[in-house]
N, C-alpha and C positions, 0 to 999 in steps of 0.2 A: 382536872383540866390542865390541858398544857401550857407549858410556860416558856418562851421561846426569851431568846437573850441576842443582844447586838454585841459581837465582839470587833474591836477594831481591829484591821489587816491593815500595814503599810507597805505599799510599794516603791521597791527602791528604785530609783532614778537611773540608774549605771547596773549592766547586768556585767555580771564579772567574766573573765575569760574564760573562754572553753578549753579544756587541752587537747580536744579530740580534731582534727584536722578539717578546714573548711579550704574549699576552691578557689572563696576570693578572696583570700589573704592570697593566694599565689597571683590570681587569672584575674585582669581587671574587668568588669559586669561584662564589656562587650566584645572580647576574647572567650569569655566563660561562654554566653550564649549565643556563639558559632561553634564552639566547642559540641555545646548539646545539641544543636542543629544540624553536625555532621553526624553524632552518632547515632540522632534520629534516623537518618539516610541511610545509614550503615545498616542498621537491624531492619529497616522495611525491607519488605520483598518484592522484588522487581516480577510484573504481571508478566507472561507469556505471549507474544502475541497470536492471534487469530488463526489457526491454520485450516482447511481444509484436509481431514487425515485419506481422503478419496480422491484428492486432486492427482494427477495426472505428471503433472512436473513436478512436485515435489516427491512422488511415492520414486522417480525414475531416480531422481536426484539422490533421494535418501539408499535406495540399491547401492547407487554407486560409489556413495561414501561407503558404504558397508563394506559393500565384497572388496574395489578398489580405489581407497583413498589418496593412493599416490598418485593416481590418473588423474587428482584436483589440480594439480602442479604443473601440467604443460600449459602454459597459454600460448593463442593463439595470432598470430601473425594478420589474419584477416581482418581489416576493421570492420568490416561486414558481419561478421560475427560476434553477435553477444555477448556478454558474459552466461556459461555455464549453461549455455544454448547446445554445445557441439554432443550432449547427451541423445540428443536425438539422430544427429546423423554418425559421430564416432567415438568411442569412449574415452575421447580428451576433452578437457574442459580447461575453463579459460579463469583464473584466480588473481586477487588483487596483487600488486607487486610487494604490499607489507602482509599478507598472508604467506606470500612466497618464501620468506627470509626469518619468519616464524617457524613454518612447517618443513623446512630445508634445514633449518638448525637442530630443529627437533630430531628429524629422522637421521641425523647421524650419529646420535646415541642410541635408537632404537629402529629395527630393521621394518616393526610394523604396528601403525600409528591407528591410532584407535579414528572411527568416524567422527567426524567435524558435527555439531547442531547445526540442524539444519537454519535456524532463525540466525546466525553468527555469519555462517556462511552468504549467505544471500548480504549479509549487511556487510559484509568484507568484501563483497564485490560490489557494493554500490547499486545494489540493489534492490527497491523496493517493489513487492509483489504482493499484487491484490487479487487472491482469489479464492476470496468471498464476497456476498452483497453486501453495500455498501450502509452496513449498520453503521453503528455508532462508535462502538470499538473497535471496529477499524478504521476509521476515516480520522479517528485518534488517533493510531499507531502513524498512519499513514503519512498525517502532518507532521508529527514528530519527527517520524524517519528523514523524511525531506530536510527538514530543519534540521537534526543533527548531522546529516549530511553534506549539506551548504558550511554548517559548519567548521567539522573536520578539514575540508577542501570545496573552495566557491570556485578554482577553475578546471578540476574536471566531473566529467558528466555525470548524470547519475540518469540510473533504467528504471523505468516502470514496466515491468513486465504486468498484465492484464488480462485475468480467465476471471470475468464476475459477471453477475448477471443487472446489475447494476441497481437499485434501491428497491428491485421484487427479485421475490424467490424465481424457479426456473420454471414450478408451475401460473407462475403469474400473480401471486399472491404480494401485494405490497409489505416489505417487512422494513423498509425506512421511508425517512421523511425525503422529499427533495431536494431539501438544503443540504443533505449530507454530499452529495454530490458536487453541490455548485460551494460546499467548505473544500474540498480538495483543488475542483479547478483553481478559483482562488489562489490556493498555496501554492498551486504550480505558477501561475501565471507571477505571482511573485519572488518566484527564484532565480536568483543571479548568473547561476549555471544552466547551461544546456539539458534538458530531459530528452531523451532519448524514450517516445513509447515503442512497446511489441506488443501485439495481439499473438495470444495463443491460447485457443478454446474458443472461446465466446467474449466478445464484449457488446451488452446490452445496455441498452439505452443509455446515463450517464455516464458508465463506461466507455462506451462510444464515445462521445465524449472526452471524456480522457483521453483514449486513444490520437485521437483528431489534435487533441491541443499540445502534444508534442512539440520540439524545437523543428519547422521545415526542414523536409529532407532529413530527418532522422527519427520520421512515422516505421516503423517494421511492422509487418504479419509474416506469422505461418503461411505455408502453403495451405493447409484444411482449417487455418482459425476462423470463424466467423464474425461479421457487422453488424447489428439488428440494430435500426432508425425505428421508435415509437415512441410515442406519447408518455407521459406519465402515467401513472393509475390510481383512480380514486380508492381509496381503504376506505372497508366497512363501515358504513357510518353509523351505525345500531340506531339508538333510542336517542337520536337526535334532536333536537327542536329543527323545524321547516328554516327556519332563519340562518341556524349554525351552517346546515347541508348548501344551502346558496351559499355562503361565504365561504366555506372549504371550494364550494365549485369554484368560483374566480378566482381562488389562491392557485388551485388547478392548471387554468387555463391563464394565468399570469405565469405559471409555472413553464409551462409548453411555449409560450410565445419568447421568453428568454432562453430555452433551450435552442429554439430553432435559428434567432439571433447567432448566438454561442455557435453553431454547427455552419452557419452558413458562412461565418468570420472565417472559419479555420478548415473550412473545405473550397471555399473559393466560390460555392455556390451563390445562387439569390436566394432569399428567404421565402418568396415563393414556390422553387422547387423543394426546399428542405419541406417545408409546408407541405405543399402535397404529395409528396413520399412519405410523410409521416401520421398521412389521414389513415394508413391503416401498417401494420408491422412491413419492414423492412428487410427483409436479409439480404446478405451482401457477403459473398464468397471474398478469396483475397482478390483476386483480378477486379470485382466488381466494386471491391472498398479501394481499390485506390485508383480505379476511374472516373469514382465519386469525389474522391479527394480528404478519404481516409485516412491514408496511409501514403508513402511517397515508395515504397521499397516491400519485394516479397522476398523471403530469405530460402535461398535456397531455389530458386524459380526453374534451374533445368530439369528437378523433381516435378515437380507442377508443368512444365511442360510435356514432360513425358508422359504424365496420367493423362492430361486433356487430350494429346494424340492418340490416346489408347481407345480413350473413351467416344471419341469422334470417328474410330474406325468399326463402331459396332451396330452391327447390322437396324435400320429404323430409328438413326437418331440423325 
């Protein structure tokens, strides 16, 4: 059988010095941990934002960084014109004044300057651009963008350019909540600087939205962008309890009756017309979105004039 024994262990009071180097004999506790808490920030990695790789204005954008980067360097004289709009009608483009003195410094060590990211650039113009539906991780970027934008600089303007389909996909399928929408409005409506919106593609429903709640008088659309006014949409409700599906309905239709509020504020409408334009989809051309009280401004309109005259000379219309 075994026979087990108590040895006595004394522990000493004072542990002796170490030779080997410690941080807070230099860094006092609350120096040390800002210390760690920058180089925590240092090694994460900063996310990418959201991009559409099929979108329209970014795929034209990303060309022309490509083939001619130096054409990011003229800006443009017309306050009418956007930022990094002029890709559409001529191959100059309109870049911030500290991009300018960046890539003007640069290029006279090198004759040709590799393409700008696209997500740098957009943000060097003061740009924030939404186009995708308004999940979650964008409506994240989105507010950030805003905010670090205010700011860098609270008095000049910053653009929301806007090709989304707003909280459904484009076949009609809900892929966010409704709050994600009315979290953005929100943040705009709390920003100290002027918003400057532009429609180009589609803005659906809280998009629309968006669009409308612009700084007046500096709403923009394309000539071919379009307006869609509708309702929200209920998501699949599966294997719900009867109880749960009434109470999503009301949050629905609490949903809809604060959108039409919202649209009718910033269109100038009554709430009765927003109301019954929105009992069933909306579309709304640019002429017809800012007869609505959309938008204040079409960019580019003696284009659009000219298709409508075209289009009005043809035989049976």
């Amino acid at each position: 059988m075994a026979t087990f024994f108590r040895v006595p262990i004394s522990i000493p009071t004072s542990m002796p010095a170490s030779p080997s180097y410690s941080p807070s004999s230099r860094f006092p506790p609350t120096r040390l941990k800002t210390l760690r808490t920058l180089n925590a920030i240092g090694k994460s990695k900063i996310p990418m934002p959201p991009f559409n790789p099929k979108d329209p204005f970014l795929s034209k954008l990303s060309s022309v960084a490509a083939s001619s980067p130096e054409l990011l360097l003229n800006p443009s004289s017309n306050p009418d014109n956007l930022p990094l709009l002029d890709i559409f009608d001529s191959p100059q483009l309109m870049a911030s004044p500290a991009h300018l003195e960046r890539t003007a410094s640069y290029s006279k060590q090198r004759p040709r300057r590799p393409p700008p990211d696209l997500p740098s650039l957009l943000l060097n113009g003061r740009i924030v651009y939404i186009g995708m539906p308004l999940v979650s991780a964008v409506t994240e970027l989105v507010i950030a963008e805003l905010m670090y934008l205010q700011y860098m600089d609270s008095k000049e303007p910053i653009y929301v350019y806007i090709n989304s389909t707003g909280t459904a996909r484009d076949d009609g399928e809900t892929v966010a909540m409704e709050s994600e929408g009315f979290a953005i409005y929100d943040a705009m409506m709390q920003m100290k600087t002027e918003i400057h919106t532009l429609a180009l593609g589609a803005a659906v429903g809280h998009a629309c939205l968006l669009l409308a709640a612009g700084t007046p008088g500096k709403r923009y659309s394309l000539p071919h962008a379009k307006a869609l006014l509708q309702q929200p949409r209920v998501p699949p409700t599966g294997l719900r309890p009867a109880s749960d599906i009434f109470i999503h309905a009301k949050e629905v239709i609490f949903n809809r009756d604060t959108l039409v509020k919202l649209l009718a504020k910033h269109t100038g409408n009554s709430e009765e017309k927003v109301a019954n334009v929105m009992k069933r989809s909306y579309y709304m051309d640019a002429l017809l979105a800012k007869e609505f009280g959309v938008i204040d401004k079409i960019l580019w309109l003696p284009l659009l004039d000219t298709y409508v005259a075209h289009v009005t000379d043809v035989p049976g219309l």
